[in-house]
ROLUM-553702 format. One record per residue (C-alpha): residue number from 1; residue in one letter; x, y negated, z negated. Coordinates in Angstrom, 1 decimal. Example, Ala and Ser with C-alpha at 12.3 -4.5 7.8 and 13.67 -1.06 7.14 Angstrom:
<pts>
- 1, a, 12.3, 4.5, -7.8
- 2, s, 13.7, 1.1, -7.1
</pts>
This chain:
<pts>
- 1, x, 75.2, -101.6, -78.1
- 2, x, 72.6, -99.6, -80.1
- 3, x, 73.7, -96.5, -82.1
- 4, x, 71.5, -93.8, -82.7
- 5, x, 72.5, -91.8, -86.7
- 6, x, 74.7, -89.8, -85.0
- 7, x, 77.4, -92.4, -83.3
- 8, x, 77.0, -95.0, -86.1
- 9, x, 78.4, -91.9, -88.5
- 10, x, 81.0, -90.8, -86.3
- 11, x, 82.2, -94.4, -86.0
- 12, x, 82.3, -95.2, -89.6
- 13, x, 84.2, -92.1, -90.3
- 14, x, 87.3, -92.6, -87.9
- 15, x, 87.0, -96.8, -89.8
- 16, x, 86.9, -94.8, -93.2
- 17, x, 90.0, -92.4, -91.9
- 18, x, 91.5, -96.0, -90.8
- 19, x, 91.7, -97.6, -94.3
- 20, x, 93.6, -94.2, -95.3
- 21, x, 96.2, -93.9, -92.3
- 22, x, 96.9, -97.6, -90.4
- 23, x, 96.9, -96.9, -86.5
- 24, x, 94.9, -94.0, -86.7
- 25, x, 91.9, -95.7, -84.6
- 26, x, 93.8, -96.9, -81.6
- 27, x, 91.6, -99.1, -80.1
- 28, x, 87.8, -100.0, -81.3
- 29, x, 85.0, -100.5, -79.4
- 30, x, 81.9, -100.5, -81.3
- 31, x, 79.6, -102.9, -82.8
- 32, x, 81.9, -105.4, -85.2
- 33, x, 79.5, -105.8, -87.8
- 34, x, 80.1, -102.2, -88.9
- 35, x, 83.9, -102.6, -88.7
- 36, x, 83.0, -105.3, -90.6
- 37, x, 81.1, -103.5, -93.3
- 38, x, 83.2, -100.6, -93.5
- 39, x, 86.7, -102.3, -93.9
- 40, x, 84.7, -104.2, -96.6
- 41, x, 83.6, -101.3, -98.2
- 42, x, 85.1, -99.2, -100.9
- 43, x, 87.5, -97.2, -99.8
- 44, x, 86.4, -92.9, -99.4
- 45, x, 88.7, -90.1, -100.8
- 46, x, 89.3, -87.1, -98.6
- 47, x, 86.5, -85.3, -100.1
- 48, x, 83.8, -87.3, -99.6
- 49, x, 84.9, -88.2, -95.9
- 50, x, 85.1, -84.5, -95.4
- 51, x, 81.3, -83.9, -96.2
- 52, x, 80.5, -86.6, -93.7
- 53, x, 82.8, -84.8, -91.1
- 54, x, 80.8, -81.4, -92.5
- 55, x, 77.4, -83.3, -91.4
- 56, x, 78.9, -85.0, -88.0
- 57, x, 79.7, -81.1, -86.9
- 58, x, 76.2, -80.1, -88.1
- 59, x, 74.7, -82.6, -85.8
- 60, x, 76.7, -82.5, -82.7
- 61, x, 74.2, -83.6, -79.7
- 62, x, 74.1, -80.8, -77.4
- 63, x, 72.1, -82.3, -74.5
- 64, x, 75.2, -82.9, -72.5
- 65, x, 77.8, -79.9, -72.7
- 66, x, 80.3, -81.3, -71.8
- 67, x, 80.2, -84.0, -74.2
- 68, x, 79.5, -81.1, -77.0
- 69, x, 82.7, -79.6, -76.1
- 70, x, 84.5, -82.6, -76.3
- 71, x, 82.9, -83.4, -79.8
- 72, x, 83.7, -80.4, -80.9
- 73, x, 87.3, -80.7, -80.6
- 74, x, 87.6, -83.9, -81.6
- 75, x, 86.0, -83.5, -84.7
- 76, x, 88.3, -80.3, -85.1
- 77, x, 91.1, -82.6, -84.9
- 78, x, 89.9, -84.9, -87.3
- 79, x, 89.2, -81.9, -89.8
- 80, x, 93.0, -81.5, -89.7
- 81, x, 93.4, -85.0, -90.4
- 82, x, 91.2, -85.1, -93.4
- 83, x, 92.9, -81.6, -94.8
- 84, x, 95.8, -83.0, -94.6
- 85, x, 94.7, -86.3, -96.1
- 86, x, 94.0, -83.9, -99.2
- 87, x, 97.4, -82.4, -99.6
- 88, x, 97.2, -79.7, -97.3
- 89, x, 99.8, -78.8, -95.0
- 90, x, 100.5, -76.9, -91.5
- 91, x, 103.3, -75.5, -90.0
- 92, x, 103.9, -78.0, -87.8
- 93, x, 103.3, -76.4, -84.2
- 94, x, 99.7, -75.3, -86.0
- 95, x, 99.4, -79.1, -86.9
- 96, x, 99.8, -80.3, -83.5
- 97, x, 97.9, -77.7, -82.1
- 98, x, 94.7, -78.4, -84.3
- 99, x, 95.3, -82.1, -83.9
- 100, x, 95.9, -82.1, -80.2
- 101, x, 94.4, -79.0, -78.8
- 102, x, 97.8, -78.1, -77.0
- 103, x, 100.4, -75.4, -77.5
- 104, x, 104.2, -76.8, -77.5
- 105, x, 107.0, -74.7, -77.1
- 106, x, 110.6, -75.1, -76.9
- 107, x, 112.5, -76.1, -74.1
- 108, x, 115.1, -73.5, -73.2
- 109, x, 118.3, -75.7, -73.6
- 110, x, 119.6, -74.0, -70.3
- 111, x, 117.2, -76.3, -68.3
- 112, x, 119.0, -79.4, -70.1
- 113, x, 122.2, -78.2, -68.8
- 114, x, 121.6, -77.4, -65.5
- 115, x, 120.3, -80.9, -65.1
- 116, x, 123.2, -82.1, -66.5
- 117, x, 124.8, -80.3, -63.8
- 118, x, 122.4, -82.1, -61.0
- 119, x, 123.1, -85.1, -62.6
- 120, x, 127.2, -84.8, -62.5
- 121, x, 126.6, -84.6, -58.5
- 122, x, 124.5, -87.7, -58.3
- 123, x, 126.5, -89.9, -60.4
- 124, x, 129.5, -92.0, -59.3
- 125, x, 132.6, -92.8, -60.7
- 126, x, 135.0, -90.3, -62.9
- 127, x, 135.0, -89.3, -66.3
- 128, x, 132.1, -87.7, -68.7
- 129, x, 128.8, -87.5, -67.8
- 130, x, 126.9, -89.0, -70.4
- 131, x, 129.8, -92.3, -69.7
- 132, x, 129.0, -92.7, -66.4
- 133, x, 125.1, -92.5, -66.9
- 134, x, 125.8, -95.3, -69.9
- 135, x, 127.8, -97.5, -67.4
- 136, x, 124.9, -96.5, -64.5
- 137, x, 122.2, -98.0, -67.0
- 138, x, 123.8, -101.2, -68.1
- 139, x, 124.2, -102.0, -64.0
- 140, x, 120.4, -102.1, -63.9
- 141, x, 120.4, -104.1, -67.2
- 142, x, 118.4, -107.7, -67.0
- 143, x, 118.4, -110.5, -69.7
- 144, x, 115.1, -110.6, -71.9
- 145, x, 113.9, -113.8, -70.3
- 146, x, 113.9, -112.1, -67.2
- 147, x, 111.7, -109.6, -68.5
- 148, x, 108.6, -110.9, -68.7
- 149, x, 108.3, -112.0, -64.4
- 150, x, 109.3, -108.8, -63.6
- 151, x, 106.6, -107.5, -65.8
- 152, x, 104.3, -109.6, -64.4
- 153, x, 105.6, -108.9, -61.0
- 154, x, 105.3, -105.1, -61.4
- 155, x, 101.8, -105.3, -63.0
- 156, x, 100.1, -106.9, -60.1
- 157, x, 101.4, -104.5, -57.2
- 158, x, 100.2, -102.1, -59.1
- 159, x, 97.0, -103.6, -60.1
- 160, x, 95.9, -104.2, -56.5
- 161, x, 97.4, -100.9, -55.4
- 162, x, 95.0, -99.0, -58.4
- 163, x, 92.1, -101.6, -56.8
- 164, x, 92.3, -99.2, -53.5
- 165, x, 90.7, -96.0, -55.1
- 166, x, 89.3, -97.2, -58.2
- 167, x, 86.5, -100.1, -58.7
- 168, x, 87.5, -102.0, -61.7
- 169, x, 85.7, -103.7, -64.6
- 170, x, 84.3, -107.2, -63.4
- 171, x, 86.7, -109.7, -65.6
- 172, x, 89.4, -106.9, -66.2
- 173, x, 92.3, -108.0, -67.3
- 174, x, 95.9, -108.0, -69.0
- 175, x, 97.8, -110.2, -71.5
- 176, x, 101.9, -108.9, -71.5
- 177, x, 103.7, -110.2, -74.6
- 178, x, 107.6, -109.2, -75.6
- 179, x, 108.2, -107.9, -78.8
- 180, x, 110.5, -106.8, -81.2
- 181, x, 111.4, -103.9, -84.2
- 182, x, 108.8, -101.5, -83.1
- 183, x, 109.6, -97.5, -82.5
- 184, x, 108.1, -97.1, -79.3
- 185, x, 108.8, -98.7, -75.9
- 186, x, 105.7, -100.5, -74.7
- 187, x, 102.7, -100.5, -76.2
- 188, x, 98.8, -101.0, -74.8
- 189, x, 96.4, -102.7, -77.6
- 190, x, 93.1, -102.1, -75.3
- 191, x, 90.8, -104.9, -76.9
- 192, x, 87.4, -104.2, -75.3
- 193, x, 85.5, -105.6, -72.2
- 194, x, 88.1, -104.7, -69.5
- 195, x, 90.8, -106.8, -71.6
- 196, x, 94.1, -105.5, -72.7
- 197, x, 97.6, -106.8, -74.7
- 198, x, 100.6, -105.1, -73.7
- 199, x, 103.6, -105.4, -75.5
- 200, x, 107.0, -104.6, -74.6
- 201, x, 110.1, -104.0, -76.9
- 202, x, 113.1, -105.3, -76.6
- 203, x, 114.8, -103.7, -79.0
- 204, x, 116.9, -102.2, -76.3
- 205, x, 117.9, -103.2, -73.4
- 206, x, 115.8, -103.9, -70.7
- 207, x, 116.5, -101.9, -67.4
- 208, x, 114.7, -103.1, -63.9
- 209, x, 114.7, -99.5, -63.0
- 210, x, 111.4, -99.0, -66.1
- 211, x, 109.5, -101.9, -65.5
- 212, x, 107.0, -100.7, -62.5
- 213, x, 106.7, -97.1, -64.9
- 214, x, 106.0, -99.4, -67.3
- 215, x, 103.0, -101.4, -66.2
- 216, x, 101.6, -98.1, -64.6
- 217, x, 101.6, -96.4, -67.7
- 218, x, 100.3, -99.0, -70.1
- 219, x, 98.2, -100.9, -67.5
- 220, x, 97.4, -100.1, -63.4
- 221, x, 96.1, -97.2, -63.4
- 222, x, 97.1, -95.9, -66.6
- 223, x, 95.5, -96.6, -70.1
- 224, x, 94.2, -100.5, -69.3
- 225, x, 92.2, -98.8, -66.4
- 226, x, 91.2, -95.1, -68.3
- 227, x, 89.7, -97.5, -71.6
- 228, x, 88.0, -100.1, -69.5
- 229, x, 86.1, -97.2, -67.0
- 230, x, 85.3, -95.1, -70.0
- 231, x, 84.2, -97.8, -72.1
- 232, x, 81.8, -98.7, -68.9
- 233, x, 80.6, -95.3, -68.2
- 234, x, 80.7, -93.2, -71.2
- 235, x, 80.2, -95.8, -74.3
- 236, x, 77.7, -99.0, -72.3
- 237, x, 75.9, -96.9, -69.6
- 238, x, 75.8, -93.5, -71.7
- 239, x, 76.0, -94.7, -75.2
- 240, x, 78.3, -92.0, -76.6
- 241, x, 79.8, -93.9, -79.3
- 242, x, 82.8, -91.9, -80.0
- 243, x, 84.1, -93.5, -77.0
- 244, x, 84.1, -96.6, -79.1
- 245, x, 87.0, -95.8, -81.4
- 246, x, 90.1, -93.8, -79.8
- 247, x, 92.0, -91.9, -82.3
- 248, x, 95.8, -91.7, -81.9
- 249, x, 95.6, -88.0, -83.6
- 250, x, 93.1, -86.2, -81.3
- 251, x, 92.9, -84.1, -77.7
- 252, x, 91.5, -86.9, -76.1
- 253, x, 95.5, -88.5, -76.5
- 254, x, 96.6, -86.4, -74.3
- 255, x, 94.2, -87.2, -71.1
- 256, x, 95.1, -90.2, -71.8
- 257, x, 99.2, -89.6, -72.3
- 258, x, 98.9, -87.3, -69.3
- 259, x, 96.8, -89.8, -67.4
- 260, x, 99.7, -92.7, -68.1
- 261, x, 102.4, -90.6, -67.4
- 262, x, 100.7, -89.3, -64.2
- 263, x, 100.3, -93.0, -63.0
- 264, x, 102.9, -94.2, -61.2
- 265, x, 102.6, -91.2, -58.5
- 266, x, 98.8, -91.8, -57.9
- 267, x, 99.9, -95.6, -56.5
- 268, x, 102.6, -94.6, -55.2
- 269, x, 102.8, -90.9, -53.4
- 270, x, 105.7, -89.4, -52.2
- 271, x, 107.8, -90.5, -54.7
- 272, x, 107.7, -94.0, -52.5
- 273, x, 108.1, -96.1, -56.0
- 274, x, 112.1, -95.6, -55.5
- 275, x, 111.9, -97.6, -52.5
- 276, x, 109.7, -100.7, -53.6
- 277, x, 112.1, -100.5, -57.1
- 278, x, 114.8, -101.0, -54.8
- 279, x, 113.3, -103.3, -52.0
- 280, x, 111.7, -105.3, -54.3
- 281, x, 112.1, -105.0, -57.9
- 282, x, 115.8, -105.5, -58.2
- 283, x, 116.6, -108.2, -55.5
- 284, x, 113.8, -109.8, -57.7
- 285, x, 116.2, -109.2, -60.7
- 286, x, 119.2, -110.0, -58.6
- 287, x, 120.7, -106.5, -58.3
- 288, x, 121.1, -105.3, -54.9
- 289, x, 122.8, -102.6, -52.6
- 290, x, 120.9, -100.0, -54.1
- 291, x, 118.9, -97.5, -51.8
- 292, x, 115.7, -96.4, -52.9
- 293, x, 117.4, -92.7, -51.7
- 294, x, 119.9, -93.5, -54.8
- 295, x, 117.2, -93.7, -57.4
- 296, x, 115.3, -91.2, -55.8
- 297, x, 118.2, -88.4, -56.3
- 298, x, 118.8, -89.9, -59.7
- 299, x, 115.6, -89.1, -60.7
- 300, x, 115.1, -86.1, -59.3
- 301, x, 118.7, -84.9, -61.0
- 302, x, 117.4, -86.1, -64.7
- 303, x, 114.2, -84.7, -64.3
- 304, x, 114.8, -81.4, -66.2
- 305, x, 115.8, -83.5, -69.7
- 306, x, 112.4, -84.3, -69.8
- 307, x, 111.4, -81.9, -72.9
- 308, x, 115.1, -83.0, -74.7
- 309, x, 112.6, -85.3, -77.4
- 310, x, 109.8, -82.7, -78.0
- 311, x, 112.9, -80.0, -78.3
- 312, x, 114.0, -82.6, -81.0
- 313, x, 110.9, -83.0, -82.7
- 314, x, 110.2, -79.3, -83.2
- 315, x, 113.9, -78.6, -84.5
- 316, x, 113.3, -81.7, -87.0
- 317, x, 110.0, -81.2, -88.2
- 318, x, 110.8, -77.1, -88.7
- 319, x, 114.0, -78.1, -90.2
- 320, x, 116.0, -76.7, -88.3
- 321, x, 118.2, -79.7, -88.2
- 322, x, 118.2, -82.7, -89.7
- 323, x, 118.4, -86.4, -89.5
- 324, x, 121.7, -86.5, -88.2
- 325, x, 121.6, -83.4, -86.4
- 326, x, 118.6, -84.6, -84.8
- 327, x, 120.5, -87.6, -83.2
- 328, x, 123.3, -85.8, -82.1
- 329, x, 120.5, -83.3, -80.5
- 330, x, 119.3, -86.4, -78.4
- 331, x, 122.4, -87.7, -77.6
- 332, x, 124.2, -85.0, -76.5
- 333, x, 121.5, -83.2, -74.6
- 334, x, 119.9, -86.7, -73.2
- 335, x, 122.4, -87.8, -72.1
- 336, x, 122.0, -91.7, -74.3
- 337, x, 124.4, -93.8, -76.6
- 338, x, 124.0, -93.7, -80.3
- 339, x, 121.4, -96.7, -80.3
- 340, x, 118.5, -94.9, -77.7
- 341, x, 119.3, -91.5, -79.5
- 342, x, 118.3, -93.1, -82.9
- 343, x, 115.2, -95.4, -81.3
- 344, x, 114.2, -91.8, -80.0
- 345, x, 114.1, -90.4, -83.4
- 346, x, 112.5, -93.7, -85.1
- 347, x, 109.8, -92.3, -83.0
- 348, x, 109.4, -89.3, -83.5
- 349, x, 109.7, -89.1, -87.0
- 350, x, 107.1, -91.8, -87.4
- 351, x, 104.2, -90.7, -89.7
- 352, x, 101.8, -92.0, -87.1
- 353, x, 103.9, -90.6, -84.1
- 354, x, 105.4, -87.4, -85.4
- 355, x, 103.0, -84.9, -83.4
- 356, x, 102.1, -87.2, -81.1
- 357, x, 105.6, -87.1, -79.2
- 358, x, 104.1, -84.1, -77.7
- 359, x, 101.2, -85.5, -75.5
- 360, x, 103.3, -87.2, -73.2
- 361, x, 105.0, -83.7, -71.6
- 362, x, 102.0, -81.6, -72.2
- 363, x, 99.3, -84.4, -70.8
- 364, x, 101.8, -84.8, -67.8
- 365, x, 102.2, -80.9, -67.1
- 366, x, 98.5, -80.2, -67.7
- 367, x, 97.3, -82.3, -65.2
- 368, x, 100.2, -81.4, -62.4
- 369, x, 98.9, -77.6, -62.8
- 370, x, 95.7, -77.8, -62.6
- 371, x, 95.8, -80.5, -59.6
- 372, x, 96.6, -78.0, -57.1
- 373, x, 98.7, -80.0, -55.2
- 374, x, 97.0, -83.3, -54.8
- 375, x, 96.6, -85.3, -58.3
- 376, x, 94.5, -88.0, -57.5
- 377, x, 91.1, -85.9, -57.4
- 378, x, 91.4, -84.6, -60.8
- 379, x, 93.2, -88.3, -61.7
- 380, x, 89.9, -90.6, -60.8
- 381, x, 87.4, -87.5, -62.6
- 382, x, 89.6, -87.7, -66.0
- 383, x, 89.8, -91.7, -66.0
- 384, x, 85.9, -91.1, -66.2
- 385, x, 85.0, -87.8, -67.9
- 386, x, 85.3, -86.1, -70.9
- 387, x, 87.8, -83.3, -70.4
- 388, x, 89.8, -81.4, -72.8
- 389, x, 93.7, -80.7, -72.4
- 390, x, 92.3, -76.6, -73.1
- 391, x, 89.9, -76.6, -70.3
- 392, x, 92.5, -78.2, -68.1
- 393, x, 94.9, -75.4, -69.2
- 394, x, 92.1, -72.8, -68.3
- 395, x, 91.5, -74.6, -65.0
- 396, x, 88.0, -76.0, -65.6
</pts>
């Protein structure tokens, strides 16, 4: 692709950002031999990065508004991400607001309990909750080798089901890999020209019940399908290079988040994934007897523990508890043994993922306001469009 001044410096700052904070550029698109030249390069100090970030926001094209708008906030984002590169520091809410362009709050812990109360009618057997949810979970509980079929499985119905109201990229496709020792779940290296890696941790167990939310979030239509359509429409046929490098730290994470997390319901409406889990994923894993009504009520019941991580994050990070604490936070309120409680907070007190934890809520809630009802409209405009989590939240 040819750059024009602009997108060749915009690129080679978020390369020069990279060499400061690994994992910061998510996935690159742009032209290797500047990769090439910049990771070969001496390495910037915050200042000098921050008077090319001074000369990127002097020179934001204004031809297309909303690509100015979305330029703008991006390059506001990584303005935070420099200052604090130079020692600076932000409440943390203010951080996440200038990274992310979104406005956490609390979750008020009565909606954790009156789940829990949803969730003590659904649940069989006797004895505390949180037990019978831990004995409920190791029921749907598959050996790793079994993983990987099932993931395989999962990912075609719903590739061909995000082929009915989306053309994809000519060539498009995914590699799945297992992996190990990582602090989040699954994870979507998008590699360029419609191809993607997805890897999937084992670190805990693997339940049947995730592995269609799985593939729909990291792959069908989630972020394999947003990365591929923007990197045809908005970086080759438009040539707006900062769709060449996505940054992990910026608004533009939580489209995407909101996007992946927002998935699952565009291929399957109605809440009709509970029935081909149960018709088809689990006598595939060998569990049966289990009514797609069952899961259904489950999940409606757990729904409301939702915001128990962010809740987490924001008591850690404004030390209000501590490490500890934290745990016992995300046990107790989610519901999880010791081990998912403490993978839960490997995350979110990752340096890379510590504000980050909140685009997955926020994307999700963003885009089921605004959708009036039907998601899928809205759904096929963000996989294509630069759109900003703020004009979502003002309805635009």
């Amino acid at each position: 692709m040819q750059l024009d001044s602009f997108g060749r410096a915009y690129l080679s700052l978020t390369l020069e950002i990279e060499k400061h904070i690994p994992g910061y550029v998510d996935a690159y698109l742009g032209p290797a031999p500047l990769k090439t030249e910049i990771e070969g390069g001496e390495k910037k100090d915050a200042a000098a990065l921050q008077d090319d970030l001074a000369q990127l926001q002097a020179t934001i094209p204004s031809e297309d508004p909303a690509r100015q708008a979305y330029l703008t906030a991006e390059l506001r984002a990584i303005e935070c991400t420099l200052q604090m590169l130079a020692g600076e520091t932000f409440p943390y809410l203010e951080e996440v607001q200038r990274l992310y362009d979104i406005h956490p709050e609390l979750t008020d812990e009565a909606v954790f309990a009156a789940a829990h109360r949803e969730l003590d009618t659904v649940m069989p057997g006797r004895g505390p909750l949180a037990d019978r949810l831990e004995a409920d979970r190791k029921r749907f509980e598959i050996p790793t080798e079994k993983a990987l079929p099932l993931l395989e499985m999962t990912l075609e119905e719903a590739r061909g089901r995000t082929r009915h109201f989306v053309e994809l990229v000519e060539g498009e496709a995914i590699e799945l890999r297992l992996t190990q020792n990582q602090p989040w779940g699954a994870y979507n290296w998008y590699l360029g020209s419609g191809r993607s890696l997805v890897e999937f941790n084992t670190d805990l167990p693997t339940s049947a019940l995730g592995l269609l939310t799985t593939m729909a979030h990291e792959g069908y239509p989630g972020h394999h399908t947003e990365h591929q359509l923007k990197e045809k429409y908005l970086l080759k046929e438009k040539g707006y290079a900062e769709f060449g490098s996505f940054l992990l730290h910026s608004p533009a994470a939580v489209i995407a988040e909101g996007i992946a997390t927002t998935a699952q319901e565009i291929i399957f409406p109605g809440d009709t994934a509970h029935d081909y889990i149960a018709q088809m994923v689990l006598p595939a894993a060998g569990i049966f007897d289990v009514t797609g009504e069952q899961l259904r009520r489950k999940h409606e019941a757990g729904k409301g523990l939702r915001g128990v991580s962010s809740n987490a994050a924001i008591l850690y990070h404004t030390g209000q508890l501590n490490q500890p604490q934290t745990i016992e936070y995300i046990q107790s309120y989610g519901l999880v043994n010791p081990k998912r409680a403490q993978q839960s907070f490997r995350f979110l007190s990752n340096p890379l993922f510590r504000s980050y934890i909140f685009t997955y809520t926020e994307g999700y809630q963003l885009i089921a306001n605004a959708s009036n009802g039907d998601k899928t409209p809205l759904f096929k405009r963000l996989l294509v469009e630069p759109v900003l989590p703020s004009q979502l939240a003002a309805g635009s």
